[in-house]
N, C-alpha and C positions, 0 to 999 in steps of 0.2 A: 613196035617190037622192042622187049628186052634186050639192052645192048652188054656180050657176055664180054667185060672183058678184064676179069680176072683169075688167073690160072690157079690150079691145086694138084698136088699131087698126091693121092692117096694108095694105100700097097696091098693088096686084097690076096688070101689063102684061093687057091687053085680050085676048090670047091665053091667057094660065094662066088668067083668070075665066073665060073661057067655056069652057077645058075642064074647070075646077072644077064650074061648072054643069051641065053636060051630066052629068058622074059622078053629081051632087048628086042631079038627076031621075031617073038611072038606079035610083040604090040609094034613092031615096027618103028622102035625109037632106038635111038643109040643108048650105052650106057648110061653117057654123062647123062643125058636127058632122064632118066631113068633118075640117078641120083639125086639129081636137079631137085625133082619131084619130090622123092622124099624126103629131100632136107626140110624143102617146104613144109612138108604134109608133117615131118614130125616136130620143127621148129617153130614156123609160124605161124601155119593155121591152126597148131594148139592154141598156142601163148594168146591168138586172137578168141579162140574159144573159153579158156579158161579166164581171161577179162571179163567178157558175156558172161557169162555165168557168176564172175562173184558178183557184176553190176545189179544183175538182174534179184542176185540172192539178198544184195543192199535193197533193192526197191521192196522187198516183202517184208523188209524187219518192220518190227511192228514198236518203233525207238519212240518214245515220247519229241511232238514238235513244237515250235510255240513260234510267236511271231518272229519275223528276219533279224531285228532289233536286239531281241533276247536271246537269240542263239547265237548274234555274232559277237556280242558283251560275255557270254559261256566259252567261247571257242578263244576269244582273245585273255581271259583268265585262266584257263586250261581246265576247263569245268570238268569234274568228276570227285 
């Protein structure tokens, strides 16, 4: 288990708490847990998806290759 041990304090309008709360009772987590979440879901596991995706979008380019030799003599001359 994630050990939490660092505090925040953040100030929320009387509308987002109580619709924080109402989720909170729903899914039976508390707030922070709640926030937890989405910090995650909109911090990290983007950032991890958006990596994914430009790797993947480098594996389709269609870049001219040549042997290890010749591209690391290009890359150490600053070829282009």
């Amino acid at each position: 288990m994630v050990q939490l041990n660092k505090r925040l304090e953040i100030r929320l309008d009387q509308t987002t708490f109580n619709l924080l709360q109402e989720r909170s009772q729903k899914a039976h987590k508390s707030i922070g847990e709640l926030i937890r979440l989405a910090v995650k879901q909109m911090y990290i596991q983007k950032d991890k998806k958006e990596r994914l995706l430009a790797s993947e979008n480098l594996c389709h380019l269609n870049a001219p290759v040549t042997d290890w030799p010749q591209m690391e003599k290009e890359i150490e001359q600053g070829y282009g």
